[in-house]
C-alpha positions in Angstrom: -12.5 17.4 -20.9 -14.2 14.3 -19.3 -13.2 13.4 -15.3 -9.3 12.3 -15.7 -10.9 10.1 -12.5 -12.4 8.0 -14.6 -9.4 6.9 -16.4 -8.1 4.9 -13.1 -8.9 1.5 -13.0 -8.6 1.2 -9.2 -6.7 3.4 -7.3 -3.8 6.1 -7.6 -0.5 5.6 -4.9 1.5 8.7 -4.1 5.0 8.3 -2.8 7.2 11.0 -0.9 9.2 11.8 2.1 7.8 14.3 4.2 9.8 16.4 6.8 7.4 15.4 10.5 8.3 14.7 14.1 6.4 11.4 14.1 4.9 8.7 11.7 1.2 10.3 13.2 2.1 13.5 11.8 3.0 11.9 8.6 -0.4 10.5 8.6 -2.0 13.6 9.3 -0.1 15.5 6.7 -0.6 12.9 3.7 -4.6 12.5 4.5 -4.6 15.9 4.3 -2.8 15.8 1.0 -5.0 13.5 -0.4 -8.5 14.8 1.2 -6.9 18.1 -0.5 -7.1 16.2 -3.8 -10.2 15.0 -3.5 -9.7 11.4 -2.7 -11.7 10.7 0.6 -11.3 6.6 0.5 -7.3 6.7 1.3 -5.2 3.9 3.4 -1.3 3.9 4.5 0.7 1.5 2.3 3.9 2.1 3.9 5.0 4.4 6.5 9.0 4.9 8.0 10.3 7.9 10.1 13.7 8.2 9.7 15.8 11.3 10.5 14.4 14.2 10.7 11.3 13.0 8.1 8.9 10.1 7.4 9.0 8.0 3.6 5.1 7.0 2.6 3.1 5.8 0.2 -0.7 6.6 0.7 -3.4 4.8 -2.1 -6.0 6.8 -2.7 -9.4 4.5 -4.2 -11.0 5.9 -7.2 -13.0 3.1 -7.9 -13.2 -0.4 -5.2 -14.9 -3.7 -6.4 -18.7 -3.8 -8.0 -18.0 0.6 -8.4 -19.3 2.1 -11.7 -16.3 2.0 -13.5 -15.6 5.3 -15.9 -12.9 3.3 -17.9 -15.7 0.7 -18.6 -18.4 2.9 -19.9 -15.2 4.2 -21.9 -14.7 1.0 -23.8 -19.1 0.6 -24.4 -19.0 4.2 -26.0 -16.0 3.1 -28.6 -17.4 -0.2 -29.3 -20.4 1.7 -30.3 -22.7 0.4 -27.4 
């Protein structure tokens, strides 16, 4: 099977609520997540501690501006190029 990464036009978002003391450990915890997932390029979307948790949403970049896109060389192989 061919990398499911290069299916992604530009990024994947994950959402969750994560049980932390603080927003920083929120941010430690989701980086890791990611990291563990093998997306290294990641930025905070949204970030709220609230009770005895934080809600987030992280974006993890497959592919930024002037990349080589996978999904591109997708469409050239089925148009026969």
């Amino acid at each position: 099977m061919q990398d499911v990464f290069s299916r992604v036009l530009d990024a994947i978002d994950i959402e969750t609520y994560l049980i932390c003391e603080s927003e920083d450990e929120c941010k430690e915890i989701i980086y890791g997540i990611l990291n563990k997932m093998g997306l290294k390029d990641v930025s905070i979307v949204f970030i709220e501690h609230n009770g005895p948790g934080a809600r987030v949403r992280a974006r993890g970049y497959i592919h930024k501006p002037g990349d080589t896109y996978g999904w591109l060389e997708i469409n050239r192989r089925a148009d026969g190029q």
